[in-house]
N, CA, C and O atoms as a GROMACS GRO file, in nm:
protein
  412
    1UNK      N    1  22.528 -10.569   2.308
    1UNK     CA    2  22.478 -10.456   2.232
    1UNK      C    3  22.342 -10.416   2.288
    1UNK      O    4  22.255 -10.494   2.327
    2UNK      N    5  22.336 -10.260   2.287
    2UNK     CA    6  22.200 -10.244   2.380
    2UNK      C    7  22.076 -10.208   2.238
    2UNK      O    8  22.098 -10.117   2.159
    3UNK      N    9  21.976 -10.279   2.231
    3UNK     CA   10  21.830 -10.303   2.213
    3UNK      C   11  21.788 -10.144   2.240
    3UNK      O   12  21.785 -10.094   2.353
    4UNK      N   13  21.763 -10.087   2.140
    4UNK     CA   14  21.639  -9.957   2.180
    4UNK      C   15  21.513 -10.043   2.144
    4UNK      O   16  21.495 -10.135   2.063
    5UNK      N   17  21.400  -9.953   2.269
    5UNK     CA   18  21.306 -10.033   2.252
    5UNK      C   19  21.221  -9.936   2.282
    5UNK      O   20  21.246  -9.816   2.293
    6UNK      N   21  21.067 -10.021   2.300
    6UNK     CA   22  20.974  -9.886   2.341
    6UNK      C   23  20.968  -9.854   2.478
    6UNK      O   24  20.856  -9.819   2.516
    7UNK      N   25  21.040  -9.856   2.545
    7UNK     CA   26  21.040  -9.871   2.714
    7UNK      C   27  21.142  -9.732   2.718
    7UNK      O   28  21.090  -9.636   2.773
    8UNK      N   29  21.264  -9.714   2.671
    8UNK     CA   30  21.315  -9.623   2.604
    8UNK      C   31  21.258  -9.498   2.610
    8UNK      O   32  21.283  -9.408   2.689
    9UNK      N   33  21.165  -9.503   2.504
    9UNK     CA   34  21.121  -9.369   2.441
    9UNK      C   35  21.020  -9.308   2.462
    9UNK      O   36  20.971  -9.209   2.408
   10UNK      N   37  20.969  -9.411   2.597
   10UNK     CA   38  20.882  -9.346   2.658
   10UNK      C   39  20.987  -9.332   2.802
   10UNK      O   40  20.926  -9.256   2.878
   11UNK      N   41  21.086  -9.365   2.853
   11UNK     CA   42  21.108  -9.266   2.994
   11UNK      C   43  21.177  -9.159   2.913
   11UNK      O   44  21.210  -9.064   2.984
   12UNK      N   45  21.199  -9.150   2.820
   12UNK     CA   46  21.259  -9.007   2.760
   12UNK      C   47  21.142  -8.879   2.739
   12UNK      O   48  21.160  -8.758   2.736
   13UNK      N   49  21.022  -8.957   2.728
   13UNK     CA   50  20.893  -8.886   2.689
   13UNK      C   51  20.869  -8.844   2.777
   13UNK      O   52  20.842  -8.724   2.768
   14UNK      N   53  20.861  -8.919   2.943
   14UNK     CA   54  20.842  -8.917   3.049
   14UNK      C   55  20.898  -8.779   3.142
   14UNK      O   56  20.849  -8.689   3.210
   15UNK      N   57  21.027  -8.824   3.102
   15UNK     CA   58  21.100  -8.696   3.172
   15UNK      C   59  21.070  -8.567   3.057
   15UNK      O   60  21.056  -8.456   3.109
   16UNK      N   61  21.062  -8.570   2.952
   16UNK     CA   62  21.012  -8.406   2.875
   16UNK      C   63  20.893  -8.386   2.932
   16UNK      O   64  20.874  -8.281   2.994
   17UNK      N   65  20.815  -8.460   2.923
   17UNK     CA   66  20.673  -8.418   3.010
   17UNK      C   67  20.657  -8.367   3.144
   17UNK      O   68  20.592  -8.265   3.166
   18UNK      N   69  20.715  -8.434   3.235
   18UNK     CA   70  20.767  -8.380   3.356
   18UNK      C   71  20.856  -8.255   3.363
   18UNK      O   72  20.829  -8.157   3.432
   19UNK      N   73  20.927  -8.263   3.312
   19UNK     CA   74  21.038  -8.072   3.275
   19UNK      C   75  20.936  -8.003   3.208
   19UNK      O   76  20.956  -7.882   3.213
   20UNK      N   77  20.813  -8.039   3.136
   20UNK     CA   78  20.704  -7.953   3.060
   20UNK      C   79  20.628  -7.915   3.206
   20UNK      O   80  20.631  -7.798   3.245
   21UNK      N   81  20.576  -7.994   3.265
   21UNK     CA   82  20.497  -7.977   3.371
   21UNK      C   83  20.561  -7.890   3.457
   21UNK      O   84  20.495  -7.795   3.499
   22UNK      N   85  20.717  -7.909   3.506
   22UNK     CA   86  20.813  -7.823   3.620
   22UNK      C   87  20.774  -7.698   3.544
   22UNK      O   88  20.708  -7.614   3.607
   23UNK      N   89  20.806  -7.674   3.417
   23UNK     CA   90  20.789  -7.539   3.337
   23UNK      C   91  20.702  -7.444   3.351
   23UNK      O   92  20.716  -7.323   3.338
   24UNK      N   93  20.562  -7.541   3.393
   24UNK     CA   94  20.483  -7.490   3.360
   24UNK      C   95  20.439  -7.418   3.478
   24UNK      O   96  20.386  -7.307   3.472
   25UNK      N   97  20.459  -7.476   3.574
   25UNK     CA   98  20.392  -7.450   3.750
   25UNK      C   99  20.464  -7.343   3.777
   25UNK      O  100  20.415  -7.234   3.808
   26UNK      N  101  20.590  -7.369   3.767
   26UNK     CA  102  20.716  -7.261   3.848
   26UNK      C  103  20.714  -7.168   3.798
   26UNK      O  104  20.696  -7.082   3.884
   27UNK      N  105  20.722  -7.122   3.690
   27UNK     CA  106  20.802  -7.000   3.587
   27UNK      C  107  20.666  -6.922   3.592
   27UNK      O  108  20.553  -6.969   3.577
   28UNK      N  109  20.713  -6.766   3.621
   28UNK     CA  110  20.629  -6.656   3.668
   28UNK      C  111  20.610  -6.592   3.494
   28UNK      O  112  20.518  -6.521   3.453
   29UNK      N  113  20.731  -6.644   3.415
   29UNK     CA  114  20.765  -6.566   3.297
   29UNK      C  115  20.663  -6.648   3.163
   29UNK      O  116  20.629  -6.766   3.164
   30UNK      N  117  20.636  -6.558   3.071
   30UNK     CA  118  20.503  -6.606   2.987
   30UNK      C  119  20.589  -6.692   2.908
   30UNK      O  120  20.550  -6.808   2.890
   31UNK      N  121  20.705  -6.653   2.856
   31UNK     CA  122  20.774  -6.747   2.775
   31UNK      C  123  20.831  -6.869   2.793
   31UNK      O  124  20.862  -6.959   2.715
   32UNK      N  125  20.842  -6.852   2.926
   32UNK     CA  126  20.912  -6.991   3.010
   32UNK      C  127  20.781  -7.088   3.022
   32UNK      O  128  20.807  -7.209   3.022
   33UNK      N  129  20.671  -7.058   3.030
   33UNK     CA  130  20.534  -7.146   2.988
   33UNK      C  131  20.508  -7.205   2.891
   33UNK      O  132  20.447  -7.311   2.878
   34UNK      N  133  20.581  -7.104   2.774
   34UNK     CA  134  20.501  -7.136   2.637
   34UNK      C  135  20.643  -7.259   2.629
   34UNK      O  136  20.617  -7.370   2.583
   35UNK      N  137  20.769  -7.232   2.673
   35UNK     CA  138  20.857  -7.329   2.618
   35UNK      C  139  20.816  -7.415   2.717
   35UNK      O  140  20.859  -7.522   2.674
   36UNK      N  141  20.757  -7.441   2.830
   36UNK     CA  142  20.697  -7.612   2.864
   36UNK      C  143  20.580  -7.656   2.837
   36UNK      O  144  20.536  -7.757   2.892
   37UNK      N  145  20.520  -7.597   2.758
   37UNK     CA  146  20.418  -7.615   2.663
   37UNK      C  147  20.443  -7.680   2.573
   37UNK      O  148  20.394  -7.792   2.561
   38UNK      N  149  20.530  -7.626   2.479
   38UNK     CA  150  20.640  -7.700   2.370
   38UNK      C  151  20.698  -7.816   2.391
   38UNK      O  152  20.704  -7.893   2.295
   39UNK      N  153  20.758  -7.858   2.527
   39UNK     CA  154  20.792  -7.960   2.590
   39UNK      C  155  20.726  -8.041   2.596
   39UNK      O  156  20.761  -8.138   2.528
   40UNK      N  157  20.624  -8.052   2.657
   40UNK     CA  158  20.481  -8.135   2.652
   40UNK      C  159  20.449  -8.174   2.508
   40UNK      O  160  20.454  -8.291   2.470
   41UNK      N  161  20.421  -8.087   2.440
   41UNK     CA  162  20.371  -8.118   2.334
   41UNK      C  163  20.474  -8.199   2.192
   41UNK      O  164  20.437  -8.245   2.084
   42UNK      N  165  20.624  -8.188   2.260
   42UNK     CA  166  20.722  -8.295   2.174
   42UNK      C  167  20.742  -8.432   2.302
   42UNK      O  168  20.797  -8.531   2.253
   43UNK      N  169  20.718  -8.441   2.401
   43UNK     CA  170  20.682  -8.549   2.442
   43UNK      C  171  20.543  -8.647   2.404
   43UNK      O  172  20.537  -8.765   2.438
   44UNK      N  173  20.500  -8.619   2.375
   44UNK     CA  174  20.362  -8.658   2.293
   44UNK      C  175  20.419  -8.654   2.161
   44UNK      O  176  20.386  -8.762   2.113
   45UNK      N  177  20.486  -8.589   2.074
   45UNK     CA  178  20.498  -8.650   1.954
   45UNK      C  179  20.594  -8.780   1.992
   45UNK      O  180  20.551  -8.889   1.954
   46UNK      N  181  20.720  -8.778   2.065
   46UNK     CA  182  20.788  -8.950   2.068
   46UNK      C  183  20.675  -9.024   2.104
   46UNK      O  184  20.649  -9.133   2.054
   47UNK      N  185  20.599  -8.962   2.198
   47UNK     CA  186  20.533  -9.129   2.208
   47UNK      C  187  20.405  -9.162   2.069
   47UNK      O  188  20.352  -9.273   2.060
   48UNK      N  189  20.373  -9.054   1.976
   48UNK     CA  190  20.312  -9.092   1.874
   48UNK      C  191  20.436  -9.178   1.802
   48UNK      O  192  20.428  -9.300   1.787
   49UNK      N  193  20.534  -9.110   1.766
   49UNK     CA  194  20.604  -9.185   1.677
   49UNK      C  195  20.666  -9.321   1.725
   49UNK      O  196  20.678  -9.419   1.652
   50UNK      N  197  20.708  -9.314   1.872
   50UNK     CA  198  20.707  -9.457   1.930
   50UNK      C  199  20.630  -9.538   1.910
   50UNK      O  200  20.676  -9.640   1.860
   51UNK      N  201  20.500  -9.535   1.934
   51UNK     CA  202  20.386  -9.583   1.943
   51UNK      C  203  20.362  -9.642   1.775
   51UNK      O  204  20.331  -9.760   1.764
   52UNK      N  205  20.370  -9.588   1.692
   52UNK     CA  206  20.368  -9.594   1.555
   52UNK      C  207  20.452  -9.687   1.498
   52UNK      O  208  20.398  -9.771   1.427
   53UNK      N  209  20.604  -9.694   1.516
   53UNK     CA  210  20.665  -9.803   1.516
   53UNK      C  211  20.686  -9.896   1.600
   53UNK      O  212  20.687 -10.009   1.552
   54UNK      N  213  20.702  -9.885   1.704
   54UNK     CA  214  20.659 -10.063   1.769
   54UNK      C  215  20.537 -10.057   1.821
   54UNK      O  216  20.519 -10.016   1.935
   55UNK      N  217  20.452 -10.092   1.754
   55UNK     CA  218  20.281 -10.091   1.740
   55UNK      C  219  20.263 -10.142   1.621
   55UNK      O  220  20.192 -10.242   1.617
   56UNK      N  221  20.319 -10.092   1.494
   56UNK     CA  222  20.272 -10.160   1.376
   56UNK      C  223  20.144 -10.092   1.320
   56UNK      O  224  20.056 -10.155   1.261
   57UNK      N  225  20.141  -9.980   1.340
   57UNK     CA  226  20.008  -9.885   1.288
   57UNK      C  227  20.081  -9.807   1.198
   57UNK      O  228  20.046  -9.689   1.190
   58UNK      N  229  20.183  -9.848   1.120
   58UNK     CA  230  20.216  -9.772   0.975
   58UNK      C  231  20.261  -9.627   1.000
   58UNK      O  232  20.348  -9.578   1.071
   59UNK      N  233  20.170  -9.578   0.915
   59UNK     CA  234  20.281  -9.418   0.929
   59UNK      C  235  20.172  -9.304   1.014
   59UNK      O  236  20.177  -9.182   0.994
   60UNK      N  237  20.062  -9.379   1.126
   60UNK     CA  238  19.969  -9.288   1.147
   60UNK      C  239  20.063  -9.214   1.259
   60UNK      O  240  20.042  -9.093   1.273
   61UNK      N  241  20.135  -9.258   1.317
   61UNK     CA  242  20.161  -9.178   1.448
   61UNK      C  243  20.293  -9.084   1.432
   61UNK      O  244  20.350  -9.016   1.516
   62UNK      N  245  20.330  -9.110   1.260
   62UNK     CA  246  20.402  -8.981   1.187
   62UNK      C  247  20.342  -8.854   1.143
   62UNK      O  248  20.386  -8.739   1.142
   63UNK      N  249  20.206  -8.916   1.100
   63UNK     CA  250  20.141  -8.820   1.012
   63UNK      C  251  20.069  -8.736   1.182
   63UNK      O  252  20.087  -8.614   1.184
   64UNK      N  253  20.022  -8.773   1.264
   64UNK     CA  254  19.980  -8.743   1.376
   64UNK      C  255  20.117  -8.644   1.477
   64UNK      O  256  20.101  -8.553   1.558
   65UNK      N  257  20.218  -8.697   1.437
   65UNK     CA  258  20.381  -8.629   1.478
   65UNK      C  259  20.349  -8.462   1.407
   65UNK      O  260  20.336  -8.357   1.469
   66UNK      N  261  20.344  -8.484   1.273
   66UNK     CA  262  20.360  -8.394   1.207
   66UNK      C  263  20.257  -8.284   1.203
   66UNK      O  264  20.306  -8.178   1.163
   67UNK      N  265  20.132  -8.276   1.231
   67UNK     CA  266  19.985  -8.269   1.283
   67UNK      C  267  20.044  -8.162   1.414
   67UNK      O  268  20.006  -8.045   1.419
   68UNK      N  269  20.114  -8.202   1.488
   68UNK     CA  270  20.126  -8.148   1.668
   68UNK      C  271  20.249  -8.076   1.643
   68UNK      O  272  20.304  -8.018   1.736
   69UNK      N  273  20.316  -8.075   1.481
   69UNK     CA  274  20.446  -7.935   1.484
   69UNK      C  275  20.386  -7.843   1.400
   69UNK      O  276  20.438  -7.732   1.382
   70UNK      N  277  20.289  -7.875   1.348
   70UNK     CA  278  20.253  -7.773   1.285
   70UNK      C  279  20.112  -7.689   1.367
   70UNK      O  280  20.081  -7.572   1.344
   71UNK      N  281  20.041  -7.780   1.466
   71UNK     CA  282  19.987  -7.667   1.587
   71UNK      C  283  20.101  -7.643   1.661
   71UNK      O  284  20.018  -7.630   1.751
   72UNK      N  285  20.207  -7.624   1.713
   72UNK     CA  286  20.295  -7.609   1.796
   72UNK      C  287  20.397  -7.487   1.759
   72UNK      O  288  20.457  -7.409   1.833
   73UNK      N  289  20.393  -7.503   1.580
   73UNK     CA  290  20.441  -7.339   1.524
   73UNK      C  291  20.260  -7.265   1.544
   73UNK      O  292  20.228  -7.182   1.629
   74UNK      N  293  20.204  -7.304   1.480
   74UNK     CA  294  20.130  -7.226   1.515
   74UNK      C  295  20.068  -7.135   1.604
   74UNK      O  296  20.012  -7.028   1.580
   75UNK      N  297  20.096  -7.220   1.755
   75UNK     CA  298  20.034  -7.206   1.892
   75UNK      C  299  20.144  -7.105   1.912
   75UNK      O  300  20.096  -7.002   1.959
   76UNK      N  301  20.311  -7.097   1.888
   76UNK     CA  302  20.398  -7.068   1.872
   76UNK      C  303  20.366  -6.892   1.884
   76UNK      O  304  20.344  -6.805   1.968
   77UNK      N  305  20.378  -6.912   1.750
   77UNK     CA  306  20.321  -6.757   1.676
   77UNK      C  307  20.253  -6.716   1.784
   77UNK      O  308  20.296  -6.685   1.895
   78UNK      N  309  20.125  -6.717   1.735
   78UNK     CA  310  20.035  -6.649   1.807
   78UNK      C  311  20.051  -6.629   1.930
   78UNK      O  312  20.018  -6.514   1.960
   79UNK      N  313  20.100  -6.711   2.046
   79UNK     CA  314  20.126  -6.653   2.208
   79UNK      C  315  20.240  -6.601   2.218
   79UNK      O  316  20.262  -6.522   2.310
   80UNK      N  317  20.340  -6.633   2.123
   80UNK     CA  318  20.450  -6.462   2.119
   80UNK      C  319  20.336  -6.361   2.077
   80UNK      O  320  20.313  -6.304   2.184
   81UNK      N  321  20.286  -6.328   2.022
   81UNK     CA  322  20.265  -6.187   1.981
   81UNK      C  323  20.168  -6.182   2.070
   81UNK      O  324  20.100  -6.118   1.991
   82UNK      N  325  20.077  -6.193   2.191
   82UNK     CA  326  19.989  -6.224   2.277
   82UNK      C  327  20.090  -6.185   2.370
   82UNK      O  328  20.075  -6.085   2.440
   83UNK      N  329  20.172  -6.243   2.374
   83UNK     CA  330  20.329  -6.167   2.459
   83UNK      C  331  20.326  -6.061   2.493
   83UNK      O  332  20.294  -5.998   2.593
   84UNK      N  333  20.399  -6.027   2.310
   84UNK     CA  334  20.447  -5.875   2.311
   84UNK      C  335  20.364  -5.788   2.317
   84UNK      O  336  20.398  -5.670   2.323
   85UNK      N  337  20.240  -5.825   2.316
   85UNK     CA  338  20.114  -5.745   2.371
   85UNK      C  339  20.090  -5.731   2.510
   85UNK      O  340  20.074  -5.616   2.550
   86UNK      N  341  20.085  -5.811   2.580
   86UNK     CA  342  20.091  -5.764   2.698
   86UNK      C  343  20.244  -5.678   2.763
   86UNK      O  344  20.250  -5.583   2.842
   87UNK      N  345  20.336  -5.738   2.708
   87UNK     CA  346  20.436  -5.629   2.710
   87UNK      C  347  20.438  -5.499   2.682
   87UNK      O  348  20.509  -5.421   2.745
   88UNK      N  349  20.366  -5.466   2.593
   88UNK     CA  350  20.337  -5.331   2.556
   88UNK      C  351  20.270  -5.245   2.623
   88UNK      O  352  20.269  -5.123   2.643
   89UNK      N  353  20.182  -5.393   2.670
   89UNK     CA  354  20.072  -5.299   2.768
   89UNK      C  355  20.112  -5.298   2.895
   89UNK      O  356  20.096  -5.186   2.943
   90UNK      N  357  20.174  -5.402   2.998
   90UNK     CA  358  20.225  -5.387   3.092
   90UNK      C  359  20.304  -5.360   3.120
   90UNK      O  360  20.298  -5.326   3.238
   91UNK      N  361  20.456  -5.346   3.053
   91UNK     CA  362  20.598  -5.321   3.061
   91UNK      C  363  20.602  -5.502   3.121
   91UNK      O  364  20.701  -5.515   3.192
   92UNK      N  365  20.555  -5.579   3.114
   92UNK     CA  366  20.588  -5.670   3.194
   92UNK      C  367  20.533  -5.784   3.167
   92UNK      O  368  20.413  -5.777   3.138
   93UNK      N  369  20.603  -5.934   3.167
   93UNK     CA  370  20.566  -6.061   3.054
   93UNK      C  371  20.532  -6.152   3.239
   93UNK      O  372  20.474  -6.259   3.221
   94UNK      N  373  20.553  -6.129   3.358
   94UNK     CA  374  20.505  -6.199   3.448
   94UNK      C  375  20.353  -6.257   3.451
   94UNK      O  376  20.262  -6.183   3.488
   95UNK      N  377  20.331  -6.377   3.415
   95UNK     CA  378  20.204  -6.446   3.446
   95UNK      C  379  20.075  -6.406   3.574
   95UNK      O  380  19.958  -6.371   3.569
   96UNK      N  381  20.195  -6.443   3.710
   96UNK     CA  382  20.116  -6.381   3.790
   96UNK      C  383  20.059  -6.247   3.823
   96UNK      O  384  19.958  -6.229   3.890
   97UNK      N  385  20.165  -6.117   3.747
   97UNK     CA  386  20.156  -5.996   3.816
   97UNK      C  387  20.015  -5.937   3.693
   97UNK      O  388  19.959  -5.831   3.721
   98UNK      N  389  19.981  -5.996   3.595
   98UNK     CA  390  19.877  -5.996   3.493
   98UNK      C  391  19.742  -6.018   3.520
   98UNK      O  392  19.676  -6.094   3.450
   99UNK      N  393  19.683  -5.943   3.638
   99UNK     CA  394  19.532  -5.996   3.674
   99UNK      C  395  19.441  -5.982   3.558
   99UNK      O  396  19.377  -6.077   3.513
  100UNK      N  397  19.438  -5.859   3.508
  100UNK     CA  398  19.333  -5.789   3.409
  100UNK      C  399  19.414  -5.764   3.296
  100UNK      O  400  19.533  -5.734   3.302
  101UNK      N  401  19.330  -5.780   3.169
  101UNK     CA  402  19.366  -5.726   3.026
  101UNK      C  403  19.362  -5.578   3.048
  101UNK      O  404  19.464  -5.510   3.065
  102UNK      N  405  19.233  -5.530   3.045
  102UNK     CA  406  19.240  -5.348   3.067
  102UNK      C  407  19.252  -5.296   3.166
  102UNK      O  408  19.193  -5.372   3.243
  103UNK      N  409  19.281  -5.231   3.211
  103UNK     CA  410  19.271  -5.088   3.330
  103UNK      C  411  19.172  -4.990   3.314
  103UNK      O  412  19.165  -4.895   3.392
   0.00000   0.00000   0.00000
């Protein structure tokens, strides 16, 4: 019978962090950022909540879980509509092709 353990749930953390990071470098598109942003930032919650249960620090690295979804809707929100603003203004959500806010 296979043992989950904390070795586990951190190469699972490992690789979201890494697909957060690929996300983040490659993708020209604003949304394809913000979702390896998101990535990153639920790899860091397993390893709070990993960390929390085999660690033996009680319910901090839940309450700390829960802490990083509620900046993560938040962060959420706000860089969609930061989006659709520059969409409006540029016809266009490309990262790189975005030098300047005004003209």
């Amino acid at each position: 019978m296979l043992h989950v353990g904390l070795i586990h749930f951190l190469i699972i953390s490992a690789f979201l962090f890494s697909f957060g990071i690929y996300g983040i470098v490659t993708r020209k598109n604003a949304v394809m950022v913000l979702m390896g942003i998101e990535l990153i930032l639920n790899s860091a919650n397993i390893n709070f909540v990993a960390f929390s249960r085999y660690g033996n620090f009680g319910l901090g690295g839940q309450v700390i879980a829960l802490f990083v979804i509620i900046l993560a809707a938040a962060e959420a929100a706000i860089a969609l509509a930061i989006v659709l603003n520059i969409y409006k203004t540029f016809a266009n959500v490309n990262v790189d092709e975005i030098d300047h806010l005004k003209e």
